[in-house]
C-alpha positions as CSV (number, residue, x, y, z in Angstrom):
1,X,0.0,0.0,0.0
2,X,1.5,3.3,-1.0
3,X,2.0,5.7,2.0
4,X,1.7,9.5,1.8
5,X,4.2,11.5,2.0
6,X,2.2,14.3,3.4
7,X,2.4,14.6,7.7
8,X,6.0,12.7,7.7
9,X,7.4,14.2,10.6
10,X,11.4,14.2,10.8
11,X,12.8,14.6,14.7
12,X,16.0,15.2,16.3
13,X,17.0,13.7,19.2
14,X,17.1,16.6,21.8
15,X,17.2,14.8,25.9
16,X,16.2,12.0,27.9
17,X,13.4,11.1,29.6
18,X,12.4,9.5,32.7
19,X,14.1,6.3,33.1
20,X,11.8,2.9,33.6
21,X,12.5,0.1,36.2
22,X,13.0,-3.0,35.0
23,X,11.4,-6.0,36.9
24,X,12.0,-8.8,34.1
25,X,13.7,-9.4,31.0
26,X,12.6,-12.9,28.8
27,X,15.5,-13.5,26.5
28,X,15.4,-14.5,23.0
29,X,15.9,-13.2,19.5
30,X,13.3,-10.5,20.6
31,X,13.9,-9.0,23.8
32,X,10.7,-9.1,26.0
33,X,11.2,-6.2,29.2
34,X,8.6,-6.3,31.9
35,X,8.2,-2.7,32.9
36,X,5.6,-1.9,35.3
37,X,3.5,1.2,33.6
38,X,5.8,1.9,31.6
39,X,4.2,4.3,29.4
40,X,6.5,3.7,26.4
41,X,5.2,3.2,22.6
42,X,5.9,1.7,19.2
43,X,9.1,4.1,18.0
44,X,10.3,5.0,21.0
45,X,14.2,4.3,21.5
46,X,15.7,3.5,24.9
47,X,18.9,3.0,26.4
48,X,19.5,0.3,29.2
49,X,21.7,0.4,32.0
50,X,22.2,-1.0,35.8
51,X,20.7,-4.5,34.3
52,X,22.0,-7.6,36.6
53,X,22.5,-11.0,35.2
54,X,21.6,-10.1,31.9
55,X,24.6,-7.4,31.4
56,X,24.7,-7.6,27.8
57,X,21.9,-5.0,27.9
58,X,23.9,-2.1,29.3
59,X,24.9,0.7,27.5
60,X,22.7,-1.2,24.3
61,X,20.3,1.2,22.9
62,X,16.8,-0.3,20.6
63,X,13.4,0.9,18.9
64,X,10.5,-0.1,20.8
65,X,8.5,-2.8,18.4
66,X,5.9,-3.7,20.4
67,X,4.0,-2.2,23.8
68,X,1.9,-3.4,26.1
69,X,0.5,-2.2,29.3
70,X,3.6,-3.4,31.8
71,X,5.5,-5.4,29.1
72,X,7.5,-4.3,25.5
73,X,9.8,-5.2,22.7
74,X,13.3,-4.4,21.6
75,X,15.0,-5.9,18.3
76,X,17.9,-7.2,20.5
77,X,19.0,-10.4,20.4
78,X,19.5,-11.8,23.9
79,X,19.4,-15.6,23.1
80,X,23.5,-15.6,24.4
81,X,22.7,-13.2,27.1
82,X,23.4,-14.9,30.7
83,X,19.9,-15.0,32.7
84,X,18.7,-11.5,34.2
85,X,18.7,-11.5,37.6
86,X,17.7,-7.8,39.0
87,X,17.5,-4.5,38.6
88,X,18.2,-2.4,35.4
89,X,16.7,1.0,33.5
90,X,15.2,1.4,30.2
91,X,15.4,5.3,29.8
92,X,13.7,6.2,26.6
93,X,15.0,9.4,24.6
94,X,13.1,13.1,23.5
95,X,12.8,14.2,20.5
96,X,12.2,17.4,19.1
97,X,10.5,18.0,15.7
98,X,12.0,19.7,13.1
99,X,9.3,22.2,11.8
100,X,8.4,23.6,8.4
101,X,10.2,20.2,6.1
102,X,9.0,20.7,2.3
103,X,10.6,17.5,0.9
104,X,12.9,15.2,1.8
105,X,15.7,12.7,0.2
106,X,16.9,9.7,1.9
107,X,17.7,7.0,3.8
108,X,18.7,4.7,1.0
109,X,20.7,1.7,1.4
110,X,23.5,0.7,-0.9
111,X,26.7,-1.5,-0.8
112,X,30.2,-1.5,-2.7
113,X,31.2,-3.9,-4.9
114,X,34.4,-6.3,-3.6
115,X,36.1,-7.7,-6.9
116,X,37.7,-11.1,-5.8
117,X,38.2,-12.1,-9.6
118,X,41.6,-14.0,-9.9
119,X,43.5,-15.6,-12.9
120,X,41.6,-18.7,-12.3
121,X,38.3,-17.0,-13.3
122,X,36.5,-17.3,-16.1
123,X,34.0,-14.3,-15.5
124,X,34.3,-11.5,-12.5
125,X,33.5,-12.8,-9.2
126,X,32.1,-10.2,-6.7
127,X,31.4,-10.0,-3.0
128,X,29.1,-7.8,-1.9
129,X,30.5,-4.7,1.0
130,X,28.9,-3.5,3.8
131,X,25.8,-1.7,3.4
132,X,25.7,1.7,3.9
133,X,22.9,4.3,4.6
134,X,24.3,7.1,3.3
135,X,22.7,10.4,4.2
136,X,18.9,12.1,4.6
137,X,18.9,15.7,3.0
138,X,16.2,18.0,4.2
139,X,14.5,21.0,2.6
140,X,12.7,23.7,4.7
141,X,11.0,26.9,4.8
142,X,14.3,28.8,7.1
143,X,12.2,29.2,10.9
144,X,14.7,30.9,12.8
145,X,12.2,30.1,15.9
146,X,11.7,26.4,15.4
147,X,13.4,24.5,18.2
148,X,14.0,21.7,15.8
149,X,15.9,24.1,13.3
150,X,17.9,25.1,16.4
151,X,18.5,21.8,17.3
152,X,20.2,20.8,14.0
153,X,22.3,24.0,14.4
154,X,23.5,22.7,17.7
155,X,24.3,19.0,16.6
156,X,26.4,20.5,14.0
157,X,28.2,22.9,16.0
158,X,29.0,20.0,18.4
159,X,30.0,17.9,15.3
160,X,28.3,14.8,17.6
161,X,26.6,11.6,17.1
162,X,23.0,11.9,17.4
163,X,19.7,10.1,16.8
164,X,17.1,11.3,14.6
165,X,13.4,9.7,13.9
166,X,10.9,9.6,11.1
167,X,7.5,9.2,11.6
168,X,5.4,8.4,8.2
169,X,1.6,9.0,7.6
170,X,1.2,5.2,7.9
171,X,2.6,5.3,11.6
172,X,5.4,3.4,10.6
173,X,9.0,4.2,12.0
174,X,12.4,4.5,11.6
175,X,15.3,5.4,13.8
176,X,18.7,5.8,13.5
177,X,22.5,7.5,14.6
178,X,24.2,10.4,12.2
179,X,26.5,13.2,11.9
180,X,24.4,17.2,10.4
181,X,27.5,17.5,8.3
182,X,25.8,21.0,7.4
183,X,23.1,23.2,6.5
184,X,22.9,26.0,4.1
185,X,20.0,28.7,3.3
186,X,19.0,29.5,-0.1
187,X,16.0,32.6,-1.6
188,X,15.3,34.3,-4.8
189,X,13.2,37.0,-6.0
190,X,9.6,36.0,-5.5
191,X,10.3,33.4,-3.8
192,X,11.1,31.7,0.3
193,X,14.2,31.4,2.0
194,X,15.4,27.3,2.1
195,X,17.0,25.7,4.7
196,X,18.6,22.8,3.2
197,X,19.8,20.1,6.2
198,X,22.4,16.8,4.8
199,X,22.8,14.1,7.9
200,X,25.2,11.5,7.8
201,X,23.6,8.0,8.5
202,X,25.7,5.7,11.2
203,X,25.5,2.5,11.8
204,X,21.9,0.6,10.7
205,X,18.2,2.2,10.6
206,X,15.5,0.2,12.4
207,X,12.2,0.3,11.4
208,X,9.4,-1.2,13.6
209,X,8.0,-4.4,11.8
């Protein structure tokens, strides 16, 4: 089914919140964390820390995939995990939205080419490289006011890792690390002033299933 691109909303990671108790943890390819009212939904990332037993966990951050009243899911794969035996936080992160986005291009997934031909080969012989996200250029209309705008400023200033969300008109969401390698600002006659965003993708995107 085709989604709409119309009310994708594009957020910078901008805090933390309050951090969840942990109570239970049910290891396996899916991570299953018992958190009494916890409060957290589908597309929210946390970070764990403090966990006993199970100290694979710590310092591991993961999307939310599934919620339910005192129980959710993380995409972590705990099947090696030693058994949890206490304790442990699951403190989820803020976002702020970035305001006034007219289009957008990216993330898009694409891998070099490893050529392993040899004199012994009758045609090329390829591996495929590591796959690589490459980057997520935004367009605005320039908000000097918008937190979000101000946000992006900040991350590149600091020139620091930081996670970003996107939240599509289907509900469906993604969430992943990257570098603002810059901004720029662009007007004409008769016409708006751009702000024109390019982030560096790290590491994987996650998309709730």
């Amino acid at each position: 089914m085709a989604i709409e691109a119309q009310g994708t909303k594009f957020e910078i990671e901008s805090g933390s919140g309050v951090a969840k108790n942990i109570s239970a943890i049910s290891l396996g390819a899916i991570s299953e964390i018992t958190s009494s009212g916890h409060g957290l939904s589908i597309g929210d990332v946390v970070t764990f820390a403090s966990v006993g037993g199970a100290t694979g966990f710590n310092g591991l951050s993961a999307m939310v995939i599934g919620s339910e009243t005192n129980t959710f899911f993380v995409p972590i794969d705990s099947s090696e995990f030693e058994t949890y035996t206490e304790g442990g936080t699951a403190t989820p992160a803020t976002y702020t939205e970035v305001g006034e986005v007219v289009d957008f291009d990216g993330p898009g997934a694409t891998a070099n080419t490893i050529d392993v031909t040899h004199l012994g080969s009758d045609f090329r012989e390829k591996l495929m490289g590591l796959r690589d996200w490459g980057e997520l250029t935004l367009t605005c209309n320039l908000d000097i006011d918008d937190t979000g705008q101000q946000a992006v400023e900040a991350a590149c200033d600091a020139r620091s890792q930081i996670g970003f969300r996107i939240t599509y008109s289907s509900d469906d969401v993604q969430t992943f690390d990257g570098y603002v390698l810059g901004t720029s600002i662009s007007g004409g006659v008769d016409d708006k002033v751009n702000y024109t965003i390019t982030i560096a993708i790290t590491g994987d995107v996650s998309t709730n299933p």
